[in-house]
C-alpha positions in Angstrom: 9.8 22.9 17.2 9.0 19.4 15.8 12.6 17.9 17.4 13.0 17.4 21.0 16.4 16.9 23.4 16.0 15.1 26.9 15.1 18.7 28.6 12.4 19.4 26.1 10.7 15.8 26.3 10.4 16.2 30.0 9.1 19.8 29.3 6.2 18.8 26.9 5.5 15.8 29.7 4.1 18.9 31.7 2.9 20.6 28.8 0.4 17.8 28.1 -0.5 18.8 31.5 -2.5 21.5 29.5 -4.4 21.4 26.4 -2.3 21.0 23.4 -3.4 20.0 20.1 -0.4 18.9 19.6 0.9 17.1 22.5 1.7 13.9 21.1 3.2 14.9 17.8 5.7 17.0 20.3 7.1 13.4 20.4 9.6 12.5 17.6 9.2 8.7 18.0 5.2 8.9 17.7 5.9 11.6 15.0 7.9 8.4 13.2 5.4 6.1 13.9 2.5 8.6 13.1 4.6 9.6 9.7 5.1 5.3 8.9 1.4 4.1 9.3 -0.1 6.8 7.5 1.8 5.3 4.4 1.0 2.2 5.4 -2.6 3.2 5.5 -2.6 5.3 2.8 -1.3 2.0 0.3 -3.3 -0.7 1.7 -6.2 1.4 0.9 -5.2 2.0 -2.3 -3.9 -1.7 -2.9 -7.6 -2.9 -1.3 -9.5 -1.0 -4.1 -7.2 -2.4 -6.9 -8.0 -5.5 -5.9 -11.5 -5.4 -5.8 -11.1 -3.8 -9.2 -8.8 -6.1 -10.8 -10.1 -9.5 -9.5 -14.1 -8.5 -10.9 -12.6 -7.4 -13.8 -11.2 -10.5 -15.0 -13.6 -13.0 -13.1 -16.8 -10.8 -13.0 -17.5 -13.3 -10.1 -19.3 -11.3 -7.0 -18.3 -14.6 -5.2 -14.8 -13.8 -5.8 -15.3 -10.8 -4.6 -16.3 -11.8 -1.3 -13.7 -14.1 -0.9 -11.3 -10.9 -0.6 -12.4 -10.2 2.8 -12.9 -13.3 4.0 -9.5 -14.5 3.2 -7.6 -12.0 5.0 -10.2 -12.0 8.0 -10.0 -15.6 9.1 -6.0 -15.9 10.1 -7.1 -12.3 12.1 -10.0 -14.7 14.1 -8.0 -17.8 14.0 -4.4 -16.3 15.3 -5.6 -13.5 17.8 -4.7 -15.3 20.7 -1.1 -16.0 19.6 -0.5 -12.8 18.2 -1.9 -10.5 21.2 0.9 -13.1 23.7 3.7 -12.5 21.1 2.7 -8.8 21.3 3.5 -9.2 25.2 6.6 -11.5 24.9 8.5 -10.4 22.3 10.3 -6.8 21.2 7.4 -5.2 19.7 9.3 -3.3 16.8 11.0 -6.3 15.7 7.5 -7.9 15.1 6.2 -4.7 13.5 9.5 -4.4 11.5 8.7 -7.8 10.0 5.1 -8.0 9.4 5.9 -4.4 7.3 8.1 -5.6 5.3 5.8 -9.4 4.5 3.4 -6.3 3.9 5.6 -5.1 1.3 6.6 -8.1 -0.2 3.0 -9.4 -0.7 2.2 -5.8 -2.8 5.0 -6.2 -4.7 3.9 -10.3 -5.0 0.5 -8.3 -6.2 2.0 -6.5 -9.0 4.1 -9.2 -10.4 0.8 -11.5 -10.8 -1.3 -8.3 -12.1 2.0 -8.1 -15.0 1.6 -11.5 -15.7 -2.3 -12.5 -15.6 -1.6 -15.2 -12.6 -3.8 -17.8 -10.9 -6.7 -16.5 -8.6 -5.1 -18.9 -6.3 -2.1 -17.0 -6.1 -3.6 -13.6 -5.7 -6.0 -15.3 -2.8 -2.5 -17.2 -1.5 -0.7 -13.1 -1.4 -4.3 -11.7 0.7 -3.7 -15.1 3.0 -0.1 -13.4 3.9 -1.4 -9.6 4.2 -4.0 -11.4 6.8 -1.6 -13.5 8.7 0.7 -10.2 8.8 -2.5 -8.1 9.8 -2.9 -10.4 12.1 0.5 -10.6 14.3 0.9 -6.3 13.2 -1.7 -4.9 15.1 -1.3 -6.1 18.3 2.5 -5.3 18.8 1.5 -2.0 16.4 -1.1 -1.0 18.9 1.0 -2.0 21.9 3.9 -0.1 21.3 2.8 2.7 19.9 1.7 3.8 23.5 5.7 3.0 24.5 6.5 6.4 22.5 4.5 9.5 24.9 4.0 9.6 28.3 0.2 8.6 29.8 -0.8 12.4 30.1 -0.6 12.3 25.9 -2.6 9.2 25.3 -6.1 11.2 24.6 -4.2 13.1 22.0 -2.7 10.5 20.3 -6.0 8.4 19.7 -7.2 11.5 18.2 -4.1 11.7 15.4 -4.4 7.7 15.4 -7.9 7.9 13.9 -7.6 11.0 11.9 -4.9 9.5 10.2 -6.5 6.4 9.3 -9.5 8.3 8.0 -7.7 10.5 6.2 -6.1 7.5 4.8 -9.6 6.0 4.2 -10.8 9.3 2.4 -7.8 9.7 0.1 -6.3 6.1 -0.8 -9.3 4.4 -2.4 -9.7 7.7 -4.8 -5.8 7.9 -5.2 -6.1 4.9 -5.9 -9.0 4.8 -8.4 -7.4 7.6 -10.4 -4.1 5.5 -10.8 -6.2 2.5 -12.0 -7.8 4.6 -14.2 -4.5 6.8 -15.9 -2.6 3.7 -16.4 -5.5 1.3 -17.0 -4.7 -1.0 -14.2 -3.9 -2.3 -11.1 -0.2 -2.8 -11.4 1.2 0.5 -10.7 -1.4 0.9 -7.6 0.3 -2.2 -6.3 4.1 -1.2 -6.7 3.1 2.4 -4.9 1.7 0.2 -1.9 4.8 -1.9 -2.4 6.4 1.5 -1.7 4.8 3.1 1.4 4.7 0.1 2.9 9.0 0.2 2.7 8.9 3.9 3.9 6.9 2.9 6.5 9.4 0.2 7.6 12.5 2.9 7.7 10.3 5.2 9.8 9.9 2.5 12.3 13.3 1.6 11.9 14.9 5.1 12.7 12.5 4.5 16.2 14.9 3.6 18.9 14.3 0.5 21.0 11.7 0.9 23.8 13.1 -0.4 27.2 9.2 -1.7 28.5 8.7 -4.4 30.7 7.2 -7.4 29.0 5.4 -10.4 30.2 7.8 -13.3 31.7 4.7 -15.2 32.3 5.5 -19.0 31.0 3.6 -19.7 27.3 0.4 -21.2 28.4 -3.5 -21.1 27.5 -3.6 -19.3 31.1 -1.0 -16.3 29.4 -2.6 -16.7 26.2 -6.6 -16.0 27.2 -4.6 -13.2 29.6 -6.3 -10.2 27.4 -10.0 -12.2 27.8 -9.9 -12.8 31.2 -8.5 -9.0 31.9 -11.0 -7.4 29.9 -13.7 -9.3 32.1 -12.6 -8.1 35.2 -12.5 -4.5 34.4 -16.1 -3.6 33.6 -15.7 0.0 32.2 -13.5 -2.1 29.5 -15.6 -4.4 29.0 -18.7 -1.9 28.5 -16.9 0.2 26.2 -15.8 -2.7 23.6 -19.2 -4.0 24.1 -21.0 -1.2 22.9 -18.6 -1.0 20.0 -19.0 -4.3 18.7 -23.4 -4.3 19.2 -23.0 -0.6 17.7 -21.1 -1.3 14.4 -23.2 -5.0 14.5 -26.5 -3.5 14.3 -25.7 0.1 12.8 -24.3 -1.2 9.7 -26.0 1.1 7.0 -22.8 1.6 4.8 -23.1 -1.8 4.0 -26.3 -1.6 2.1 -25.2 1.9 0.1 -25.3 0.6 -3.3 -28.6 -0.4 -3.0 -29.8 2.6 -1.4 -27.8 4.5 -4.1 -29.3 2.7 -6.9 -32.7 1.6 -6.0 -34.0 4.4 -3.0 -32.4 7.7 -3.8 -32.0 7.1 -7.8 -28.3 8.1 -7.7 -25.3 6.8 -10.2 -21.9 6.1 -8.8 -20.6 9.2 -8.8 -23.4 9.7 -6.1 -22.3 6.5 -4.9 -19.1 7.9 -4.3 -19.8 10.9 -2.3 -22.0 8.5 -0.3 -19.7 5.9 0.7 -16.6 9.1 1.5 -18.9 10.7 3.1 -18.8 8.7 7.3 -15.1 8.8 6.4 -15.4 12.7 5.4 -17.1 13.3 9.1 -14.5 11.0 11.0 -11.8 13.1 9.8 -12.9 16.3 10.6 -13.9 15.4 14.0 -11.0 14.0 14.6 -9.5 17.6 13.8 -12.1 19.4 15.7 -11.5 17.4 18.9 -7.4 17.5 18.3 -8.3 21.3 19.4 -11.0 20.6 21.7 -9.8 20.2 25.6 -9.9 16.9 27.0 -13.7 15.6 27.7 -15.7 16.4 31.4 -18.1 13.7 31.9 -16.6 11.1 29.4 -19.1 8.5 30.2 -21.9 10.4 29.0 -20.3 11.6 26.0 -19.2 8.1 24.7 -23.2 6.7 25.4 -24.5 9.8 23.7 -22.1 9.5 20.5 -23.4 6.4 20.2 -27.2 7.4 20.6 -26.6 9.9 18.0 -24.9 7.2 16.0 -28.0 5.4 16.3 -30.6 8.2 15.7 -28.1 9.7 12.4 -28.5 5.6 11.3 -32.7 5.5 11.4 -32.6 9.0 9.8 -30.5 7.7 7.2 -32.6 5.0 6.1 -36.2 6.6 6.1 -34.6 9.5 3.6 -35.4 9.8 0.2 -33.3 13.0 -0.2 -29.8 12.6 -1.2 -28.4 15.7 0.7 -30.2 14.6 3.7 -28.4 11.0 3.4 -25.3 12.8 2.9 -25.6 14.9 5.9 -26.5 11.7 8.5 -23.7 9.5 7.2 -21.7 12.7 7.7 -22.8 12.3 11.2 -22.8 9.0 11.9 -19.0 8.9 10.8 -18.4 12.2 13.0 -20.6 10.8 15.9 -18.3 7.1 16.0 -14.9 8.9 15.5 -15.9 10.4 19.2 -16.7 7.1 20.5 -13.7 5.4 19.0 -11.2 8.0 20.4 -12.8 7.6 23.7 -12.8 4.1 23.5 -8.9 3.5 22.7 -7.8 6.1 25.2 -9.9 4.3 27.7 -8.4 0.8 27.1 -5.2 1.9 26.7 -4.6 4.0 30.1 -5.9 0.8 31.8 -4.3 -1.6 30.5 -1.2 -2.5 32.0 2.0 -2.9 29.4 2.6 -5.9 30.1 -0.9 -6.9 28.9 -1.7 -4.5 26.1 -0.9 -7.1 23.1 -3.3 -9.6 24.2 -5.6 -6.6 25.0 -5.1 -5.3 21.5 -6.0 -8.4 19.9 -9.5 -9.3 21.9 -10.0 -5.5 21.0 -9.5 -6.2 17.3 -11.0 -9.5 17.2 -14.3 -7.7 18.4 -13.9 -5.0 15.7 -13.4 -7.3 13.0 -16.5 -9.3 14.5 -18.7 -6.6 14.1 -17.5 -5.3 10.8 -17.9 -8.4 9.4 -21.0 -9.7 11.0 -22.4 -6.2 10.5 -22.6 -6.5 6.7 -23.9 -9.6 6.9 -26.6 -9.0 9.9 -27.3 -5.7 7.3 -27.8 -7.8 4.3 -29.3 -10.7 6.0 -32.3 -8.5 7.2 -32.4 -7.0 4.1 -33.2 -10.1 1.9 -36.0 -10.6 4.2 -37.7 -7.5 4.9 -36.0 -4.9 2.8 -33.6 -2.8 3.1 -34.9 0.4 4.7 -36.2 -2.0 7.6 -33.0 -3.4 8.2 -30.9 0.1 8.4 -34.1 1.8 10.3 -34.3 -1.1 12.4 -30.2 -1.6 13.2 -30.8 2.0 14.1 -32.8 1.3 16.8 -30.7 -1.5 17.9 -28.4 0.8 18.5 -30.0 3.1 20.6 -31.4 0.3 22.4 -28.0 -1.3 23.3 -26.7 2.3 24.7 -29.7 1.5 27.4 -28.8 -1.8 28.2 -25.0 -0.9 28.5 -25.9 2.2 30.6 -28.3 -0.1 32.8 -25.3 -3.1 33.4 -22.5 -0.9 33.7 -23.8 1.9 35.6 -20.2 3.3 36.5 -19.7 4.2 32.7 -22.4 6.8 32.8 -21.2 8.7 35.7 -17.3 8.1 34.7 -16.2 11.8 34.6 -12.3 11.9 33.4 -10.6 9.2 31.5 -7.5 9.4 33.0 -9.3 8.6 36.6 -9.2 5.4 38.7 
């Protein structure tokens, strides 16, 4: 049944016991929650290709372009710190409730300047407010979303948290694409992302309030670097969002797609298309796959091996010249991360105390925005100076060659066996 009383909550805490594909969507709260950032998701996607659309169509500026990213990116580096303590401090819906509905606002802000042909300036000032809500959203978002199911379902709920954001990331940008193209705009994209983002708001608002401990530490740069200094002292942390960040830094092939496209395997964007779905394509049916799969034996060695096969998928990828064969890899390499990313959130979730997970959360995404960002550059960086099938073979090997070093300083992460283990 997808409703639960008191008796059956307590039943499916025993249930998770066992596998069950299921286990956290047994929860009505995370089914809520789950139901609420899939919209969200689903319309910032959308609302993200619009504006890439609409701002090159009237500026034809690449340079405006790349201020699109940049300009939501930088209140996400420069508020991380105060957003991971508020996460801590402060009633973690309310701050979710709020940053949803500035979401909201700033899509319907969107559509009013797309109706009326306003400033650059403004559309730049409504992406500063989407980053300064990104910024305070995900680390109450990601610390309270771990309030809703007991510890035994955490494993199962990182596997529905990343398949729906790559579903979202599969069917949003071509949702959104076709609505751009029906009405011959952006504006409409906008109001729909306008829209989910106020369903997502009553789903989170039907969630009752979580009685959690928070931090009572006083507001200091001591509780404010709490996350930093926490992820320091526990090494298998540490190892595991360090291997991230060097992973996505030096693996960053997608990147460089429109040149490979274009000038390697002789494509057109339709090509393009299926090329840049298709990591997003393997996430989201390995999430699916491991939904069903029992929980992992030897977890260590299957997060260092993902990434190895990350790696090897990446150099394969970059010395093909056949299109099927460059479909397949990127297939992989988006399969291949979804493992490690699953492994990686479960990991730094079940030990992380509450109290802490806000400030966690935000180091955590401060890394992965790091090496997202720094990624594409690094890629394209290389790539100006020695082309680009030396800088994806050669990130590749990077790759790999991190795996070695992370498995040669944190030795306890290749002989971790169970997750869920001290």
């Amino acid at each position: 049944m997808w409703w639960t009383t008191k008796k059956q909550v307590t039943e499916n805490v025993l249930i998770t016991d066992r596998h069950d594909p299921f286990a956290a969507l047994r929860f009505r709260n995370y089914r809520l929650f789950t139901i609420g950032r899939l919209l969200l998701y689903l319309g910032y996607q959308m609302q993200s290709v619009a504006v890439g659309w609409e701002l090159y169509d009237r500026t034809g500026s690449a340079m405006v372009l790349g201020g699109v990213g940049l300009i939501q990116v930088i209140p996400i580096m420069a508020l991380t710190l105060i957003a991971g303590d508020l996460a801590d401090r402060f009633d973690r819906k309310f701050t979710m409730l709020l940053t949803i509905w500035l979401l909201s606002f700033c899509s319907f802000g969107l559509a009013i300047l797309s109706i009326t042909k306003g400033s650059i300036f403004l559309i730049y000032s409504c992406l500063l407010l989407i980053g300064i809500a990104r910024a305070f959203s995900k680390p109450a978002t990601d610390a309270f979303v771990w309030q809703l199911i007991p510890k035994s379902a955490f494993t199962n709920a990182a596997t529905w948290n990343s398949s729906t954001f790559q579903f979202a990331s599969v069917a949003g940008p071509s949702l959104g694409g076709i609505i751009i193209a029906l009405k011959g705009g952006a504006t409409n994209v906008y109001i729909l992302a306008g829209i989910l983002a106020f369903l997502c708001l009553v789903a989170v608002a039907l969630i009752p309030k979580q009685k959690k401990t928070l931090s009572k530490e006083p507001l200091s740069l001591k509780a404010l670097s709490g996350g930093v200094k926490f992820i320091w002292k526990n090494q298998l942390i540490l190892a595991a969002i360090t291997l991230d960040l060097f992973a996505v830094l030096f693996g960053g092939a997608v990147f460089l797609l429109p040149i490979y496209a274009k000038d390697i395997l002789h494509a057109g964007p339709v090509e393009l298309g299926w090329l840049q779905a298709a990591p997003a394509i393997g996430a989201l049916m390995m999430t699916v796959v491991l939904a069903y799969l029992p929980p992992f034996h030897h977890t260590g060695k299957v997060l260092l091996l993902s990434v190895v096969g990350f790696g090897i998928a990446t150099i394969i990828f970059g010395l093909s010249r056949s299109l099927w064969l460059s479909l397949l890899m990127l297939f992989l390499t988006g399969a291949l991360d979804s493992i490690s990313v699953v492994i990686r959130h479960t990991l730094v979730q079940i030990r992380t105390p509450n109290e802490l997970r806000g400030r966690v959360s935000a180091v955590n995404s401060v890394f992965i925005s790091m090496s997202n960002e720094l990624g594409g550059f690094e890629s394209g960086l290389v790539a100006a100076f020695f082309g680009p099938i030396f800088s994806v073979v050669s990130g590749g090997i990077g790759t790999v060659l991190v795996v070695v070093a992370v498995a040669l300083i944190w030795q306890k992460m290749w002989y971790l066996d169970s997750i869920h283990e001290d």
